[in-house]
C-alpha positions as a printed NumPy array, in Angstrom:
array([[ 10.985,  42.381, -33.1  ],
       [  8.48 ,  43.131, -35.759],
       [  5.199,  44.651, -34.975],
       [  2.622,  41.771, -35.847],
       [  0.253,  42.795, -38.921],
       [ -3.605,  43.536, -37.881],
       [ -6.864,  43.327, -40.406],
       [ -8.445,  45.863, -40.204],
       [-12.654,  44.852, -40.851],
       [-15.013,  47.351, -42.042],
       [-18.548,  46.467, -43.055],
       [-21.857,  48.168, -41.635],
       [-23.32 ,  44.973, -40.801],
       [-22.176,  44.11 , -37.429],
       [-23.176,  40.241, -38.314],
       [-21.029,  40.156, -41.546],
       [-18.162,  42.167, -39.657],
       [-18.265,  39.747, -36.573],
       [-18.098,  36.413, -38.654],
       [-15.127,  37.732, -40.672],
       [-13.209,  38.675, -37.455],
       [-14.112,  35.429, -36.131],
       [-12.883,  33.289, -38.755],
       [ -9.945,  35.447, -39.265],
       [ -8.681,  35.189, -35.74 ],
       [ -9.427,  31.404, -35.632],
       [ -6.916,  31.581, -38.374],
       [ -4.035,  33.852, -36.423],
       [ -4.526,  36.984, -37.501],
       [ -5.393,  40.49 , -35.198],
       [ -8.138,  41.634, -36.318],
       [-10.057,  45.1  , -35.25 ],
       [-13.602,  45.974, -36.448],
       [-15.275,  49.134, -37.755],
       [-19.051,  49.643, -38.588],
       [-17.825,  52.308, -41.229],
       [-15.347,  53.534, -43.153],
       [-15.332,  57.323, -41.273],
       [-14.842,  55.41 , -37.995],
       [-11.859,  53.023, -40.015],
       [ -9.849,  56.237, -41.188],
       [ -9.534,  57.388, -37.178],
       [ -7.289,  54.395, -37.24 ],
       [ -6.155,  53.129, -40.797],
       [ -3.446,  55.541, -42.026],
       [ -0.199,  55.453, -44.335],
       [  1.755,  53.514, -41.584],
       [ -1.292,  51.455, -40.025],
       [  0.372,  48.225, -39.722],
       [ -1.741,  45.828, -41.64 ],
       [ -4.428,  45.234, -44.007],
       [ -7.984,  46.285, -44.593],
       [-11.096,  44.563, -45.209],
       [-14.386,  46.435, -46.655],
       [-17.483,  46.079, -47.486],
       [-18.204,  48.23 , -51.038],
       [-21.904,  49.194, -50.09 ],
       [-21.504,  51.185, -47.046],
       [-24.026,  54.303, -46.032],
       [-22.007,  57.391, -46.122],
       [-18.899,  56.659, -47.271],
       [-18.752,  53.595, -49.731],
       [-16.228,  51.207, -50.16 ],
       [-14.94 ,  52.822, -53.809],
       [-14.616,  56.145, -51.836],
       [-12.994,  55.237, -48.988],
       [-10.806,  52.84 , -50.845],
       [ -9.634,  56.546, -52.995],
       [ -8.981,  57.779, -49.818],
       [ -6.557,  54.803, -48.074],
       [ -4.839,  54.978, -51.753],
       [ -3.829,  58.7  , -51.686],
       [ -3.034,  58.233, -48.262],
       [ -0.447,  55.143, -48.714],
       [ -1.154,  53.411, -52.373],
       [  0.966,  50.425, -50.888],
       [ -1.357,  49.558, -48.185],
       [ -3.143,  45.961, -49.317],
       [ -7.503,  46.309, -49.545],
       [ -9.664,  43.506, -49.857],
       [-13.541,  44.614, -51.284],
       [-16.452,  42.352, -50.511],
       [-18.785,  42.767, -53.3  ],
       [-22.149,  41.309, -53.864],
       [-23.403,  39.773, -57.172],
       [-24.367,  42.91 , -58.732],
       [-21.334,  44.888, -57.87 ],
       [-18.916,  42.915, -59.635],
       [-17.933,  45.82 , -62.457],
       [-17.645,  47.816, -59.32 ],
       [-15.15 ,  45.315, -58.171],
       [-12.721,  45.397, -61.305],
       [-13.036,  49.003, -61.42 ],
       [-11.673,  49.005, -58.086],
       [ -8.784,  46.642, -58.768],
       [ -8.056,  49.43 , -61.298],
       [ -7.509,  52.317, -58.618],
       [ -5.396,  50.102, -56.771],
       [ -7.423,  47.266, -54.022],
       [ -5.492,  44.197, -53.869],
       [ -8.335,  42.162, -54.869],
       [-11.853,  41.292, -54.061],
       [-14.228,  38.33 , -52.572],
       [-17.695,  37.913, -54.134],
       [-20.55 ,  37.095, -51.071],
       [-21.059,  34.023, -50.249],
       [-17.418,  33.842, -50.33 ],
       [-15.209,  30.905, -49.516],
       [-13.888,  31.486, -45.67 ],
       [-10.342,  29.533, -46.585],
       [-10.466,  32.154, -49.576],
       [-10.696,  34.938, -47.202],
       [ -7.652,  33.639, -44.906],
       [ -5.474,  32.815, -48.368],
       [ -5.892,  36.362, -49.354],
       [ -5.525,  37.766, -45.748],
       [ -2.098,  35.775, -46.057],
       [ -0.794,  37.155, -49.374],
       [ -1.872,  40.849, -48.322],
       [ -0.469,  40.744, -45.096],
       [  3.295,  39.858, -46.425],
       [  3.026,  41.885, -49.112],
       [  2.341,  44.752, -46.146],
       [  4.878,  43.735, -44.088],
       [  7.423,  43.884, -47.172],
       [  6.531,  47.378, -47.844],
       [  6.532,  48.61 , -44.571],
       [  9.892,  46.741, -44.072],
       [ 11.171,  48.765, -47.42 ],
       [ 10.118,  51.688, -45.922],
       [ 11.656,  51.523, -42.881],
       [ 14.733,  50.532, -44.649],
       [ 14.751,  53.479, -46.704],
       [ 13.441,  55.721, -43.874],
       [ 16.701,  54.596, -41.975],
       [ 19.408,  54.571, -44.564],
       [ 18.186,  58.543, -45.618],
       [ 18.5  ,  59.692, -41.927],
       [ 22.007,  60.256, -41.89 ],
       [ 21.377,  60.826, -37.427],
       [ 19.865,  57.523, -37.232],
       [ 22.72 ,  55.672, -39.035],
       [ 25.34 ,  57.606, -37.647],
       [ 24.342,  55.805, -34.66 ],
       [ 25.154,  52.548, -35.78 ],
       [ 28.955,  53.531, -35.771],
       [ 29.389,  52.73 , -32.393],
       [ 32.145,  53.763, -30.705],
       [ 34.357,  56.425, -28.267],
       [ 37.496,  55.669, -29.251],
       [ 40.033,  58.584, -31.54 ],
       [ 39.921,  56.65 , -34.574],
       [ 35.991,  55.79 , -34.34 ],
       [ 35.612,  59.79 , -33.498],
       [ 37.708,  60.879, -36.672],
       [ 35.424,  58.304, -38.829],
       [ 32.697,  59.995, -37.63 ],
       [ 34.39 ,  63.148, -39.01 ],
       [ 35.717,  62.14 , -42.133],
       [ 31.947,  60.902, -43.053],
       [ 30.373,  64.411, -42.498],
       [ 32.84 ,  66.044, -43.833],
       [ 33.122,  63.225, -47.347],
       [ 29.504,  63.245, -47.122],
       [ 28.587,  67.054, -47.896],
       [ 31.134,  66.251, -51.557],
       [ 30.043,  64.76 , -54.376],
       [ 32.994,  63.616, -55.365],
       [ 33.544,  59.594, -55.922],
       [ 35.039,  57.627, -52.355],
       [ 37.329,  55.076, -52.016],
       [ 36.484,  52.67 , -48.832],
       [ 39.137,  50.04 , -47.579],
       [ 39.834,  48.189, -44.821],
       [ 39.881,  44.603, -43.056],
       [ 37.042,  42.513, -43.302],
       [ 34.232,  42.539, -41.26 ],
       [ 35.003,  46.385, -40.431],
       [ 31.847,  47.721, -41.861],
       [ 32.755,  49.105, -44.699],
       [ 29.197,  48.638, -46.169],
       [ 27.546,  50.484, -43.114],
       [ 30.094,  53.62 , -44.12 ],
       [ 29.051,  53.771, -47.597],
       [ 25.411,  54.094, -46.143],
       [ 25.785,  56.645, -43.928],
       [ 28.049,  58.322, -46.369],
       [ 25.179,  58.548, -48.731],
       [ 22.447,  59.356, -45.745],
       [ 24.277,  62.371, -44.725],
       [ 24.952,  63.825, -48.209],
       [ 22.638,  65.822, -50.902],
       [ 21.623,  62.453, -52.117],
       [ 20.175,  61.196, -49.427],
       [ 16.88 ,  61.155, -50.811],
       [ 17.732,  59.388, -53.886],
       [ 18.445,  55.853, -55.305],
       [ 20.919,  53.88 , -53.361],
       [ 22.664,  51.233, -55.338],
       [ 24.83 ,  48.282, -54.43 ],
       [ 26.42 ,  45.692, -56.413],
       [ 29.481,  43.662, -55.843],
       [ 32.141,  42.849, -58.251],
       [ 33.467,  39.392, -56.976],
       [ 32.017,  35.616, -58.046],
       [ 30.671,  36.375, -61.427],
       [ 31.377,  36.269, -64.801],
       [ 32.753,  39.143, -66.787],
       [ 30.261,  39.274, -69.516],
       [ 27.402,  38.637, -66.923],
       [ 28.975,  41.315, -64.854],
       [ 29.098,  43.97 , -67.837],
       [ 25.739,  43.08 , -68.579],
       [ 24.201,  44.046, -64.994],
       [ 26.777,  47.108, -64.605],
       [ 26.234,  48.739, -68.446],
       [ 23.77 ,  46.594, -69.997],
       [ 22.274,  45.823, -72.758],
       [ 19.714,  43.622, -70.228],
       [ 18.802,  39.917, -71.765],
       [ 15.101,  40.202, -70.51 ],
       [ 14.926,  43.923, -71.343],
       [ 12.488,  44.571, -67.634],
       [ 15.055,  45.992, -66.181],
       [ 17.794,  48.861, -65.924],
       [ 21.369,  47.756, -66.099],
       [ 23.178,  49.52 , -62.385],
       [ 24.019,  52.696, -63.819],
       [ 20.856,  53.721, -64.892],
       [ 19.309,  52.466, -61.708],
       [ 21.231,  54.489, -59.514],
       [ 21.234,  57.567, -61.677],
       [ 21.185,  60.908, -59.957],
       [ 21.983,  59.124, -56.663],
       [ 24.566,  56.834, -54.929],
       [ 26.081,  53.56 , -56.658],
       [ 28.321,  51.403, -54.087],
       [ 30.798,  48.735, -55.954],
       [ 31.829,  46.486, -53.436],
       [ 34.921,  44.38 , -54.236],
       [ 36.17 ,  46.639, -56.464],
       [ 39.36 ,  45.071, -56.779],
       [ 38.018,  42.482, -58.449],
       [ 36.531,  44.09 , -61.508],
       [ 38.373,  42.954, -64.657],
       [ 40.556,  45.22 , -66.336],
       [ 38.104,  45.486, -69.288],
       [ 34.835,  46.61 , -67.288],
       [ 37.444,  48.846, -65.866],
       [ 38.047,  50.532, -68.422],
       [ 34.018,  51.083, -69.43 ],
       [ 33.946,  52.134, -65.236],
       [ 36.426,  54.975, -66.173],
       [ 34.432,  56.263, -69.453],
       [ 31.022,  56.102, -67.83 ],
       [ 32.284,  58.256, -64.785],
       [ 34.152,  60.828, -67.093],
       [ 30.977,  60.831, -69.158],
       [ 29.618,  62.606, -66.385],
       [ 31.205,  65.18 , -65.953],
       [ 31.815,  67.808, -62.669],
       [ 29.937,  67.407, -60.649],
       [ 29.184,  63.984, -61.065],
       [ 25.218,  62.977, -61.21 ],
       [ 26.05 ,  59.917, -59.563],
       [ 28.387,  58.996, -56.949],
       [ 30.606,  55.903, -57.113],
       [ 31.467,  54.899, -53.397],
       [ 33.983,  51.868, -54.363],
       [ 34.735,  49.124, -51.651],
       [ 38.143,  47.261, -51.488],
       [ 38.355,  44.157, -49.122],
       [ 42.115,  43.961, -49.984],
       [ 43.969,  45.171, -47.225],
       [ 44.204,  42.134, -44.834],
       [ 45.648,  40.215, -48.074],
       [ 48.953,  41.718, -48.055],
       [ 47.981,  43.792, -51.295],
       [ 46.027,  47.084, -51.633],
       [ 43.146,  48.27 , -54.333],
       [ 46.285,  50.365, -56.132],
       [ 47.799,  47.445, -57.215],
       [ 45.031,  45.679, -58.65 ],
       [ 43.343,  48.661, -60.406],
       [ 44.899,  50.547, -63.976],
       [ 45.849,  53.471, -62.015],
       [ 43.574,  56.589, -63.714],
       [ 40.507,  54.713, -62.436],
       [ 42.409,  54.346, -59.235],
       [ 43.129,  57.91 , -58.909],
       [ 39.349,  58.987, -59.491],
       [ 37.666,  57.386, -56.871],
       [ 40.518,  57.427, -54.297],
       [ 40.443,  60.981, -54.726],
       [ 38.252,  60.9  , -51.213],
       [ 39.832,  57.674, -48.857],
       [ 38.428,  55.933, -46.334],
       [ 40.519,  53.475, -44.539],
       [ 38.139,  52.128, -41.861],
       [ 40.128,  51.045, -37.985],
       [ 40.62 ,  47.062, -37.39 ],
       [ 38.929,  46.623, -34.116],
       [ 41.663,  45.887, -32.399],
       [ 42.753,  49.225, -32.537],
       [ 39.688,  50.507, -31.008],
       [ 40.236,  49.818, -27.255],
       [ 37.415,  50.104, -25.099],
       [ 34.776,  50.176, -28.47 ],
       [ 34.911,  46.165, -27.976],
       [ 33.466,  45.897, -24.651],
       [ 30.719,  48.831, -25.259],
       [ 30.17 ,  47.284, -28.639],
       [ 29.918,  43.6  , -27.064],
       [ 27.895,  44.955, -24.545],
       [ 25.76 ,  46.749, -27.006],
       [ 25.502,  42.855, -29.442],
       [ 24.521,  40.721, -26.054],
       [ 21.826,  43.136, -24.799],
       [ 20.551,  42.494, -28.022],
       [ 20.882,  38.851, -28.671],
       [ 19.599,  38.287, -24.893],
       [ 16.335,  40.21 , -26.127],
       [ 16.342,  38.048, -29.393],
       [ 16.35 ,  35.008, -27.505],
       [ 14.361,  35.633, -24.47 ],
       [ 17.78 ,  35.54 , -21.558],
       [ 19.591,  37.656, -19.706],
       [ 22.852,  39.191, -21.361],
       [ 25.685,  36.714, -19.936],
       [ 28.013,  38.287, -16.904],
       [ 31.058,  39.316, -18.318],
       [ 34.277,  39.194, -15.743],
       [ 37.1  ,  41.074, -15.66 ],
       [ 39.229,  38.282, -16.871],
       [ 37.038,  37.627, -19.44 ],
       [ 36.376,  41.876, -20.243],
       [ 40.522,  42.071, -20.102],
       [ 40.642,  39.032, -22.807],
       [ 38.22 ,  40.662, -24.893],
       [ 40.53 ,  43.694, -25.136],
       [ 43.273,  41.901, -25.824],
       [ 42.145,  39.228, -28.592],
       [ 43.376,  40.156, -32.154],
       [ 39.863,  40.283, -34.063],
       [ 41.054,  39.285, -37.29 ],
       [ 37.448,  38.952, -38.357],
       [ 36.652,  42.388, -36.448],
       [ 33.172,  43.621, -35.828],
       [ 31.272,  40.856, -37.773],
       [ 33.649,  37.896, -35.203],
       [ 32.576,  40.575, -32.374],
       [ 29.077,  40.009, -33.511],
       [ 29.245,  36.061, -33.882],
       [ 31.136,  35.512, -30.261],
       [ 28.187,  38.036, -28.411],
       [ 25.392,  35.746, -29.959],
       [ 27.281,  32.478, -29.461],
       [ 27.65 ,  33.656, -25.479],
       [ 24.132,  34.499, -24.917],
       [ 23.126,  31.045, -26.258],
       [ 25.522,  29.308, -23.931],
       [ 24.697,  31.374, -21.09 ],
       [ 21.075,  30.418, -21.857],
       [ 22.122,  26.957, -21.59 ],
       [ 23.889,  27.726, -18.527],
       [ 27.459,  26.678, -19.544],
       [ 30.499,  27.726, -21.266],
       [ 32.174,  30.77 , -20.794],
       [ 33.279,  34.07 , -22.803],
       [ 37.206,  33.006, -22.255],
       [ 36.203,  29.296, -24.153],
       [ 34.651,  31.415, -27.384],
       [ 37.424,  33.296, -27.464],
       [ 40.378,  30.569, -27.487],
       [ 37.908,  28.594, -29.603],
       [ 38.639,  31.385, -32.011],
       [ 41.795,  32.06 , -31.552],
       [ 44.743,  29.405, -30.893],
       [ 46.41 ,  31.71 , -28.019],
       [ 44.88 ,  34.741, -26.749],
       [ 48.389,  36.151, -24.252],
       [ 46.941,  37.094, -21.138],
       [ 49.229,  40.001, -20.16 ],
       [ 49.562,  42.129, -23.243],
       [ 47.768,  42.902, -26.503],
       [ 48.769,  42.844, -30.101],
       [ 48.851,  47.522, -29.392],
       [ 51.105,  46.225, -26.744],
       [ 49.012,  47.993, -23.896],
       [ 49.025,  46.536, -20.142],
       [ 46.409,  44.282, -18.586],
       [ 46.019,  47.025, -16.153],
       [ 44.627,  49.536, -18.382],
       [ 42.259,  46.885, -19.886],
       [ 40.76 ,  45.819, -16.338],
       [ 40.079,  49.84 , -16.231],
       [ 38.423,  50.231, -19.179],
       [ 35.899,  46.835, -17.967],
       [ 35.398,  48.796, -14.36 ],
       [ 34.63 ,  51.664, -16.181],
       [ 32.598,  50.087, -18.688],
       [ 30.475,  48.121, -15.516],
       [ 30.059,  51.63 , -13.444],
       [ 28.531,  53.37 , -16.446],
       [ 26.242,  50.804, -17.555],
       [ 25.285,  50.387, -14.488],
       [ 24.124,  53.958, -13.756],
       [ 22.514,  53.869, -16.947],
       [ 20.291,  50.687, -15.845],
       [ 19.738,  52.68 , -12.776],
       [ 19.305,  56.05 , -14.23 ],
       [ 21.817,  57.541, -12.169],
       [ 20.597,  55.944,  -8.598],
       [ 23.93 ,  56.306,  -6.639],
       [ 22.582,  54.034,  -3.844],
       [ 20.979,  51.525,  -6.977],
       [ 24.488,  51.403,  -7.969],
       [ 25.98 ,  51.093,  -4.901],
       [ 24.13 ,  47.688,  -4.03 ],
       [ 24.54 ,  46.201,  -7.025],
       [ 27.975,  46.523,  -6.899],
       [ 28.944,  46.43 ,  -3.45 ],
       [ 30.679,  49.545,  -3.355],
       [ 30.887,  52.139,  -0.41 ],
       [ 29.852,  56.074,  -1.428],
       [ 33.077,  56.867,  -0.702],
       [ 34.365,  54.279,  -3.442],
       [ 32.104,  55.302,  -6.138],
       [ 32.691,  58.736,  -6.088],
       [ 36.279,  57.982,  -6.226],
       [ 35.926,  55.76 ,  -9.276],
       [ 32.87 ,  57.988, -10.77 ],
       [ 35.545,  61.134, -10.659],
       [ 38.543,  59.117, -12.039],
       [ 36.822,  57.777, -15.2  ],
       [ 34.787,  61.111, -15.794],
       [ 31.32 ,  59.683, -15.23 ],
       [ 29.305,  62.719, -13.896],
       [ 25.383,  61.626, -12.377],
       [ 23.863,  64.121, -14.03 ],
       [ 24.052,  62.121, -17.419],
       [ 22.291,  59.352, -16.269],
       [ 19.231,  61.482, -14.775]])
């Protein structure tokens, strides 16, 4: 959940600074007070979650200075200067150096809380941006997100290090809802670029000349950079590729040759084409083609991914359960063996929509994981998968699944784990040894 924004008050008056905090909290905001701006910068920094408050006439430190001093620290973080009468040049002068804006005493309380409002989402936006861009240039945080222990989820893994450290252009394919998106991230976060712009645009649902226009440019209201030029030096992701128009192709093909080896910008091109019986070959002139599919990508269906469902629907309810305040439903090993065994045509983002949709029911305290599923799908067979793998392997890969999240709950308590799951000593170890799960891990 997001961290709630504080105000932070700063005024050597201890009357002033009280009545502000007051009103302010009346109003729903957290508010924390400081009798001077020394005392403020123990606590207000570049990531200080919030907004600041301050008084311009201030013994030692005055508002101007301190307001230098939060600006070369973060120059997005929102201040609000309380000025008297004759302070009002000071005032503009400090809108100039970057405070968000300023009250005039005897301000208007309802003033006070409108601005409080505006500063306060403008903070949380930034922040938010900044974690966003924090996240997608840490190439070990987002490598996390591709979840899974399975082969083809390990050679993924792989082929994104290994595409990652090129510059060369990518090619990215696969079924919907595979995450193809999420790859062209981390594909980015773990190269040279990581640093740099991050683009994305996507070919599909507009109009050619609009779509040349926000590509190459020339931009109608001229205030701002057509794609190119915004993503220049760094990473620009084209999703839908296939359906760029044979003309914009073309200009594609000239503006990446125009670069030259190595390229300053990477292409990462996305094709959604696969499930439709066609692939991105057929619908592209083939010397684009054969430029960005120089480096391929074809990302796994999830159905091909064994036991990544269950740890990945385990991962989605533990989650959703937080988001709405319930425990994660019970999953059985009926329902764990039809999870393996369901064909996923929509894949990770279906996986997604039937973990939220059972924590709500299970909330509700009805409904059941197997009455999702065949509300997905018309039939799901309850012996054998579309791999063609036995039930018995699936029911396995769920008592596996249950024994190591369970040691994980209990950080490796063996007797923890035996009560919860009624299991002699004997009987865990057995099961512990024959699915690899050592104690130690979990410690």
């Amino acid at each position: 959940m997001a961290q709630a924004m504080k105000i932070a008050i700063v005024d050597d008056e201890q009357d002033m600074r009280q009545s502000i905090s007051q009103w302010l909290a009346l109003s729903g905001f957290e508010t924390e007070t400081f009798a001077s701006a020394e005392e403020a910068l123990k606590v207000v920094g570049a990531e200080y979650p919030g907004v600041v408050v301050t008084d311009i006439r201030m013994p030692g430190m005055d508002g101007m200075q301190f307001l230098k001093k939060l600006m070369s620290l973060d120059s997005s973080l929102p201040v609000i200067m309380i000025t008297g009468h004759g302070d009002v040049p000071m005032a503009v002068e400090a809108m100039r150096v970057g405070a968000f804006d300023f009250l005039e005493k005897p301000f208007n309380p309802d003033r006070m809380t409108e601005l409080a409002k505006k500063a306060t989402v403008r903070r949380r936006m930034a922040l938010d941006a900044r974690a966003l861009r924090r996240e997608l240039g840490d190439g070990t945080t987002i490598m996390k997100k591709l979840i899974g222990a399975s082969p083809v989820m390990e050679r993924l893994r792989e082929d994104i290090l290994d595409l990652g450290q090129s510059d060369g252009h990518v090619l990215i394919d696969g079924e919907t809802g595979t995450g193809k998106t999420l790859v062209a991230h981390a594909l980015h976060a773990v190269g040279a670029k990581a640093g740099r712009k991050f683009v994305v645009a996507s070919c599909a649902g507009q109009e050619e000349d609009d779509l040349g226009r926000r590509l190459f440019g020339p931009m109608e209201d001229g205030g701002t950079q057509p794609l190119v030029e915004e993503a220049r030096g760094g990473t620009l992701v084209l999703e839908d590729i296939e359906a760029l128009p044979d003309k914009l192709q073309a200009k594609l093909l000239a503006w990446i040759n125009d670069q030259g080896t190595p390229a300053e910008t990477r292409v990462v091109a996305v094709s959604n084409l696969q499930e439709q019986g066609k692939t991105c070959e057929d619908c592209m002139r083939p010397d684009l083609y054969y430029r960005l599919a120089a480096m391929k990508i074809t990302l796994p269906p999830l159905r091909q991914r064994g036991e990544d469902i269950l740890m990945l629907f385990t991962r989605l309810a533990d989650q959703f359960a937080d988001e709405y305040g319930c425990p994660a439903p019970t999953v059985s090993a009926q329902e764990a063996a039809q999870l393996l065994q369901a064909p996923w045509p929509g894949n990770i983002r279906q996986l997604t929509n039937i973990a939220e949709r059972a924590v709500l029911q299970s909330r509700r305290g009805s409904g059941t994981i197997s009455s999702l599923l065949m509300n997905d799908h018309d039939e799901v067979q309850p012996v054998m998968t579309t791999e063609g793998k036995p039930l018995k392997e699936y029911v396995e890969a769920f008592e596996r699944m249950l024994i190591d999240n369970t040691m994980r709950r209990h950080k490796g308590s063996i007797v923890g784990v035996m009560d919860e799951l009624c299991l002699p000593r004997r009987t865990l170890n057995e099961k512990m040894a024959k699915y690899g799960l050592q104690r130690a891990d979990y410690l």
